[in-house]
C-alpha positions in Angstrom: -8.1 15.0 11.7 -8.9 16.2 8.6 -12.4 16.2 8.6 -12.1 17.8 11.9 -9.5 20.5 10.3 -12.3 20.9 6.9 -15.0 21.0 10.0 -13.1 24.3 11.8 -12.3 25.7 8.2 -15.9 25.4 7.4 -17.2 26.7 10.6 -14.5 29.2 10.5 -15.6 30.9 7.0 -18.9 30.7 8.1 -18.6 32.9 10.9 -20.4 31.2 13.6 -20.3 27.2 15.1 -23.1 24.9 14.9 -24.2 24.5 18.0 -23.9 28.1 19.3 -25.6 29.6 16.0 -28.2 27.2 16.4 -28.9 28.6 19.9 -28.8 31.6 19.0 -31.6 31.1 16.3 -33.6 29.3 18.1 -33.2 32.4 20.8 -34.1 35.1 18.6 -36.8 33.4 17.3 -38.2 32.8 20.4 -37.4 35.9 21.3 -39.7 37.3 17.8 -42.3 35.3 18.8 -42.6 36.6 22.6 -42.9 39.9 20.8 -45.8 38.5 18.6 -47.2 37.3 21.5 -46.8 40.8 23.3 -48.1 42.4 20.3 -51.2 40.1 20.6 -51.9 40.8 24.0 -51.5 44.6 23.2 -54.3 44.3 20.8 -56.5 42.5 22.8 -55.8 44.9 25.3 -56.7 47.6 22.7 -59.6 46.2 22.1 -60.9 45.6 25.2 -60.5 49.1 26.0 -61.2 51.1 22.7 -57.8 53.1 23.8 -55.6 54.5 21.3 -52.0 53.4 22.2 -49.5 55.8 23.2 -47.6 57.7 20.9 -44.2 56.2 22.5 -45.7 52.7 22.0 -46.2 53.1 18.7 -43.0 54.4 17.8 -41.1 51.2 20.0 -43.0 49.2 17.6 -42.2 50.7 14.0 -38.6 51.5 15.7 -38.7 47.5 16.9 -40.6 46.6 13.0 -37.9 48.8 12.0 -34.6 46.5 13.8 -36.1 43.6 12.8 -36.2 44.4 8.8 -32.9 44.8 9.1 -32.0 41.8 10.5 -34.2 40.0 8.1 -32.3 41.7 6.1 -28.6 41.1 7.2 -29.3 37.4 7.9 -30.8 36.9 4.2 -27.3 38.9 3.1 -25.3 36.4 5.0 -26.7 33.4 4.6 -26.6 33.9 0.9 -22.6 34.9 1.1 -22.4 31.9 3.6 -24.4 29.5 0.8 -22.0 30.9 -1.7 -18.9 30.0 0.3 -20.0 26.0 1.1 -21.1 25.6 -2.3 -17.2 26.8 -3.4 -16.2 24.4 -0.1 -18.1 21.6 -1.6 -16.6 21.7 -4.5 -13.6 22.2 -3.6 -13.5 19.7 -0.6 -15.0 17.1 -3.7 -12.2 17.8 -6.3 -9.4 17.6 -3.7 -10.9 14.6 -2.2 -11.3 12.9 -5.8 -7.9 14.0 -7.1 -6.4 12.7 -3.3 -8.4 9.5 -3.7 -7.5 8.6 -7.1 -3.8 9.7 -6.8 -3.8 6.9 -3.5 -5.3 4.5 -5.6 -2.8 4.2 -8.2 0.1 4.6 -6.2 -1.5 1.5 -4.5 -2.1 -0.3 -7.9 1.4 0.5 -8.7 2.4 -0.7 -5.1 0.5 -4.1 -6.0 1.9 -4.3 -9.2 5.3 -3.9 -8.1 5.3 -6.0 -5.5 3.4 -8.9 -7.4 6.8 -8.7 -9.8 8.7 -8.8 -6.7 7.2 -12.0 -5.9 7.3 -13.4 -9.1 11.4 -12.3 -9.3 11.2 -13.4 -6.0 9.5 -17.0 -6.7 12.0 -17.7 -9.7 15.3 -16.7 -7.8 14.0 -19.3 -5.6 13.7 -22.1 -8.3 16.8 -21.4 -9.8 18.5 -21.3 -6.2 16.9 -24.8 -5.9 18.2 -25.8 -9.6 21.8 -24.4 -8.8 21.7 -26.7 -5.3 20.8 -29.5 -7.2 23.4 -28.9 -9.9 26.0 -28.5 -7.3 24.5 -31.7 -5.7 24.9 -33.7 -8.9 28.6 -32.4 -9.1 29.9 -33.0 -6.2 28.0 -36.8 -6.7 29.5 -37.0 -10.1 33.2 -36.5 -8.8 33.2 -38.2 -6.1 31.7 -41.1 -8.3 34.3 -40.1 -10.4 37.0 -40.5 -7.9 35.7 -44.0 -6.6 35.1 -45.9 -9.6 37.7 -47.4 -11.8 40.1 -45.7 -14.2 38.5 -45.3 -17.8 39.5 -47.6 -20.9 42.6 -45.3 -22.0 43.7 -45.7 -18.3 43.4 -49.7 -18.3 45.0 -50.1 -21.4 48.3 -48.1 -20.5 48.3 -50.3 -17.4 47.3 -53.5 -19.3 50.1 -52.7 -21.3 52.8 -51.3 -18.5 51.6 -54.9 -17.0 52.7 -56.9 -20.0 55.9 -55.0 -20.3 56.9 -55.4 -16.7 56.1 -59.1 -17.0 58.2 -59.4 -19.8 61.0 -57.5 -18.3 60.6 -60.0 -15.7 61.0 -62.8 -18.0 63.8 -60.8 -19.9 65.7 -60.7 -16.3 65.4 -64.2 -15.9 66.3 -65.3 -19.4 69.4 -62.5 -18.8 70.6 -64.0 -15.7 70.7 -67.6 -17.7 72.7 -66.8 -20.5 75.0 -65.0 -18.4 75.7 -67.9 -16.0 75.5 -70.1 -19.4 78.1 -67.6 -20.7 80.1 -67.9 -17.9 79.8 -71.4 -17.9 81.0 -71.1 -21.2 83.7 -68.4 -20.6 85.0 -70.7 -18.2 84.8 -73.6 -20.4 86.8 -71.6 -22.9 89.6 -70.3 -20.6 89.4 -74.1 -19.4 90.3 -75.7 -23.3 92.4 -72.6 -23.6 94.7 -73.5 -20.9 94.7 -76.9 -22.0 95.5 -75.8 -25.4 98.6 -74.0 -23.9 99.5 -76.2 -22.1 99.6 -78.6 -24.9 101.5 -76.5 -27.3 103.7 -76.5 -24.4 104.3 -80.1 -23.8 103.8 -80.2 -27.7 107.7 -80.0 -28.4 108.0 -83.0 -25.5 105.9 -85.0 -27.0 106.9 -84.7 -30.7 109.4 -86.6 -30.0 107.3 -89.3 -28.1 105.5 -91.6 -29.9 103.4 -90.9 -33.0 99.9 -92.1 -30.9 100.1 -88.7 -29.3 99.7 -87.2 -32.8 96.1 -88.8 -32.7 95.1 -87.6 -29.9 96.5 -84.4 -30.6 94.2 -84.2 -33.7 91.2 -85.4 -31.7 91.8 -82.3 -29.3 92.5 -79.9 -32.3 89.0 -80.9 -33.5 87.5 -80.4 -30.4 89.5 -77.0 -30.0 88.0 -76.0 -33.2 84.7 -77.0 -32.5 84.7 -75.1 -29.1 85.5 -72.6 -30.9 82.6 -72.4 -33.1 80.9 -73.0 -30.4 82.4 -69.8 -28.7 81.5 -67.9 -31.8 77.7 -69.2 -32.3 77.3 -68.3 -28.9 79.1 -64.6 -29.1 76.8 -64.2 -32.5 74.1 -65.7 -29.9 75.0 -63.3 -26.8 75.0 -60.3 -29.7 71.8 -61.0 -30.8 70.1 -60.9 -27.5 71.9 -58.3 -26.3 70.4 -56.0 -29.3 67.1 -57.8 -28.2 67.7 -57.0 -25.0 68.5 -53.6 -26.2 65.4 -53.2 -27.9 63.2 -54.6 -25.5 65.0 -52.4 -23.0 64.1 -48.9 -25.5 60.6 -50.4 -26.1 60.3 -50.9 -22.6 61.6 -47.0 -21.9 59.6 -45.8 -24.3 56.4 -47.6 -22.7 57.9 -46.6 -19.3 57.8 -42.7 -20.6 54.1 -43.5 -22.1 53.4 -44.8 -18.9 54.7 -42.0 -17.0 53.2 -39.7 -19.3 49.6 -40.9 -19.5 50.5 -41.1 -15.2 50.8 -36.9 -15.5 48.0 -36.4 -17.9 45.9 -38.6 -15.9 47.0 -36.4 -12.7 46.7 -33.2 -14.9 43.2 -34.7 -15.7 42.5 -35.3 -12.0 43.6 -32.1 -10.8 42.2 -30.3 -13.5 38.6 -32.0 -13.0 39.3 -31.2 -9.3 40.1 -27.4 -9.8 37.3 -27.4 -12.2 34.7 -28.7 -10.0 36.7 -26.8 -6.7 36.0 -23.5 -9.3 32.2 -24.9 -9.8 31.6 -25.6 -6.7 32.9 -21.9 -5.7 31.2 -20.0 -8.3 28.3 -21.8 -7.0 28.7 -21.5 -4.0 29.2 -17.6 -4.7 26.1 -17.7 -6.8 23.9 -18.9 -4.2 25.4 -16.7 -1.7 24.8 -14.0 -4.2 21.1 -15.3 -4.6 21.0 -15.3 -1.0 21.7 -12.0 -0.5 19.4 -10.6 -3.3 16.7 -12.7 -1.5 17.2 -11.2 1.5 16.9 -7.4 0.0 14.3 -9.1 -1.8 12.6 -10.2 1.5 13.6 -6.8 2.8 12.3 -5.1 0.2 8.9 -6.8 -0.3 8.8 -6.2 3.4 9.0 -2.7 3.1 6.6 -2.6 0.1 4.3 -4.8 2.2 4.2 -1.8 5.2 4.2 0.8 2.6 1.2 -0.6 1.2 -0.3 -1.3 4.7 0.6 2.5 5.2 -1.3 3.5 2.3 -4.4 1.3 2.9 -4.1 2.9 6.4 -4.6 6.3 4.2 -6.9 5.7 1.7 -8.9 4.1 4.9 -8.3 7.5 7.2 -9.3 9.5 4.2 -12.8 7.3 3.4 -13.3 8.1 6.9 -12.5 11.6 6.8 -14.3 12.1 3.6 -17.2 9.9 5.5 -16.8 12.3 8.1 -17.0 15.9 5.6 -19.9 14.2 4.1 -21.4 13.7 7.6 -20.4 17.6 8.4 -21.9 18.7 4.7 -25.1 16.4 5.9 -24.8 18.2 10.0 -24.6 21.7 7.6 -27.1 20.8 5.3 -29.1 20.5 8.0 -28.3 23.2 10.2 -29.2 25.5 7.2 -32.3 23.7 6.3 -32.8 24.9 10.1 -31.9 28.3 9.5 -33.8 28.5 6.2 -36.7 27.4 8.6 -35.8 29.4 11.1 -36.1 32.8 8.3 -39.4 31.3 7.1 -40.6 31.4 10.3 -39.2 34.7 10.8 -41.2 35.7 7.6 -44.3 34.1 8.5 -43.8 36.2 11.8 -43.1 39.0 10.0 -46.2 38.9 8.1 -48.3 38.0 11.1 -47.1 41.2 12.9 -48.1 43.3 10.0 -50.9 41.2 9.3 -51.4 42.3 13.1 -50.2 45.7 12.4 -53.1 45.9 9.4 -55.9 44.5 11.4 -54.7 47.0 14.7 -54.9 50.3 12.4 -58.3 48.5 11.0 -59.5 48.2 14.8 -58.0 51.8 15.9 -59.3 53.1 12.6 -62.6 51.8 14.0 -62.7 52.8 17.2 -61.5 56.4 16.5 -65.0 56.6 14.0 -67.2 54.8 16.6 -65.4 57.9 19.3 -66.1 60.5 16.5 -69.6 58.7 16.5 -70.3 58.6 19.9 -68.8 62.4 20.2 -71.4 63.5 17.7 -74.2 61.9 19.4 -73.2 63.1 22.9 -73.1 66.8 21.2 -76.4 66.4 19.7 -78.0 64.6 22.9 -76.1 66.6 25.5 -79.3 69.4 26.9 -81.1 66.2 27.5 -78.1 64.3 29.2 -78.1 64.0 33.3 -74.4 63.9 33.5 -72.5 66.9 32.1 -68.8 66.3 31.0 -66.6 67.0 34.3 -63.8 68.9 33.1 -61.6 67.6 35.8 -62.5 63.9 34.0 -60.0 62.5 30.6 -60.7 61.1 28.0 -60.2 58.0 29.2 -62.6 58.1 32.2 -64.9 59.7 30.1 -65.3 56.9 27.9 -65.0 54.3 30.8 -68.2 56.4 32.2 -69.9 56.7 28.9 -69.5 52.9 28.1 -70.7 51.4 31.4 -73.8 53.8 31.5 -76.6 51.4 30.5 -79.0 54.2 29.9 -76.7 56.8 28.3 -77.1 57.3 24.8 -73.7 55.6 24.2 -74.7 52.1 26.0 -72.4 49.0 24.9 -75.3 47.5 22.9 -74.9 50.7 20.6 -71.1 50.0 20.7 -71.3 46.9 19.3 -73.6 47.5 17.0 -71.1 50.1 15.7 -68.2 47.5 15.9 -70.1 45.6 13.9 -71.1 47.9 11.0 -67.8 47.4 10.3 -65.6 44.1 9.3 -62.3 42.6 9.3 -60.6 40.4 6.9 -58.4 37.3 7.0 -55.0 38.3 5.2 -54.6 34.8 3.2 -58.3 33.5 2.9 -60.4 36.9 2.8 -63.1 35.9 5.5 -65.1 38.4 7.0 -65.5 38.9 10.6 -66.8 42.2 12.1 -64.9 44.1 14.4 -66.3 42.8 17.7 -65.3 39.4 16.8 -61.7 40.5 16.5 -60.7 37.7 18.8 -62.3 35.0 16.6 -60.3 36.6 13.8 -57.2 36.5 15.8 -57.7 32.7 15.8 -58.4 32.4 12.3 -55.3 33.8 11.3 -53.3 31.5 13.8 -55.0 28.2 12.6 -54.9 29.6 9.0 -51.4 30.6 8.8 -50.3 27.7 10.7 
């Protein structure tokens, strides 16, 4: 379309189209040359017949010599305006076309170039989309391995240790329940002896006044009252002792129990926190490759849209290589159709200087013929007592010469003609060769195989 719109402007500022003004060259030089030809057969005609053409004749001619300067003239003023005008075209047609070309060219190098970074950022979002997948991958492996295996060396010890106290609370328990049913035993041993005691002091005052073998046995179960006694307080000192033991055992045990508890919490605060941290991993990650996602679908998008502009622009700088293919086809079609015209105004010229060639030779020939009739007029004046025909006056010119030439025994016969033709000669207008004036026809030939 633009070749076709530089074709019309080019036509337009011309003035004319191709193919009419080729036709219409071609018909006025036809046209010249059917008057060349006319004028040809005139002066044969003239020839032939010695006649001098008619006044009217000669003025179509010089009037029609005339018309056609002119237009030599007008077509040599318009083709030069018209050469003027494609030379500004052509240049202006080439800087436009460079200055189009270029600027297409490096918006498609910077098209290129951007999206060769596009699929570079493009290639490396990709790999780092990969590397956060296999991160998150390794995470989630690590905490459920994590989860599954079994609790770390801090963790085994407090239970090692919780283990050890529970066993020995155990063993506490049991050794408790013992001494209380041996302290019982011995409560109720006590209470026993006690009651006997009182009951003795009782039947003390009876038997003091029994015999003195009581006394003995008395002693025996003072001794024995005393002894239990000890006993009684051996054990309390006993009881006391493992009571503060057991107290002891009970705060070390508490305190474990709280350590216990404790290192439970952190090691639920732990859990929980690694599970929140990973939960907020795996989200962020999760957002991050959403996120990547996204930017490589406007990525995608993107590229895919640099992709079709650059297709668009190929599609361009292709439709302008063919329309500049195209101008340069139409300057070529131009080029030639002036080379045409150029020929066509060298013909003309060569025309031209045939027809006044022509023109020359046919004042030559009428400047000939109007000595041989001064000639002949003198010699009919001298000869005329002795001629057998008078001049009728009722006869022309014309006839009179037609009479006078076709009299073979008149003193103006056609052998006499001819040898007056020949006294005088006629030259070729580009090589100079002589011919006389009844060979005018030769000459006529000449000139055409010459000048071709």
């Amino acid at each position: 379309m633009t070749s076709k719109g530089a074709k019309e402007t080019i036509v337009t500022k011309l003035g004319f189209k191709s193919s009419s003004s080729a036709s219409k060259t071609e018909a006025e030089l036809e046209k010249v040359r059917k008057e060349n030809a006319h004028l040809r057969r005139k002066i044969d005609e003239l020839a032939k017949r010695h006649v001098k053409p008619p006044e009217s004749d000669k003025s179509k001619l010089l009037e029609r010599i005339l018309s056609l300067e002119t237009l030599r003239e007008r077509n040599n003023q318009q083709l030069l305006v018209k050469e003027q005008e494609l030379e500004t075209l052509r240049q202006q047609l080439s800087a436009r076309g460079g200055e189009v070309v270029a600027s297409l060219q490096a918006q498609l190098e910077q098209r290129r170039r951007e999206a060769e970074q596009r699929d570079v950022l493009f290639q490396n979002l990709s790999q780092e989309t990969e590397n956060l997948k296999n991160k998150l991958a390794t995470v989630s492996a690590r905490c459920q391995s994590n989860e599954a295996q079994v609790p770390p060396a801090d963790l085994a010890l407090v239970q090692d240790q919780l283990r050890d106290a529970l066993e020995k609370n155990q063993q506490w328990l049991v050794y408790d329940q013992q001494r209380e049913a041996y302290v019982q035993s011995v409560l109720a041993r006590t209470m026993e002896l006690e009651q006997q005691l009182a009951q003795a002091k009782q039947e003390q005052p009876k038997q003091e006044s029994s015999s003195e073998g009581n006394n003995v046995a008395m002693q025996s179960q003072r001794e024995q009252v005393t002894r239990v006694q000890e006993e009684m307080s051996a054990l309390q000192r006993k009881y006391e002792g493992k009571c503060g033991e057991l107290s002891s055992f009970l705060m070390k045990y508490d305190v474990k129990s709280k350590e216990l508890e404790e290192a439970k919490m952190q090691l639920q605060a732990e859990r929980l926190s690694n599970r929140h941290a990973v939960n907020e991993e795996r989200h962020v990650s999760s957002e991050r490759a959403d996120r990547m996602r996204a930017e490589l679908d406007n990525m995608e998008i993107r590229l895919e849209e640099e992709r079709k502009r650059s297709a668009e622009l190929l599609l361009q700088v292709n439709m302008l290589q063919k329309s500049l293919l195209s101008q340069n086809e139409e300057q070529r079609r131009i080029a030639a159709l002036e080379q045409q015209i150029q020929l066509s105004a060298k013909d003309f010229e060569n025309e031209k200087i045939d027809r006044q060639s022509m023109q020359h030779q046919l004042h030559k020939v009428l400047k000939e013929l109007r000595k041989a009739r001064d000639q002949i007029a003198k010699l009919e004046s001298a000869k005329q007592p002795n001629a057998r025909f008078s001049e009728p006056s009722s006869y022309n010119r014309l006839e009179f010469e037609r009479l006078t030439i076709d009299d073979p025994l008149g003193p103006t016969s056609p052998s006499k003609v001819t040898n007056l033709l020949d006294e005088s000669f006629l030259e070729c207008p580009k090589c100079r060769a002589p011919y006389p004036t009844s060979r005018h026809r030769e000459l006529l030939a000449h000139i055409d195989y010459c000048l071709a």
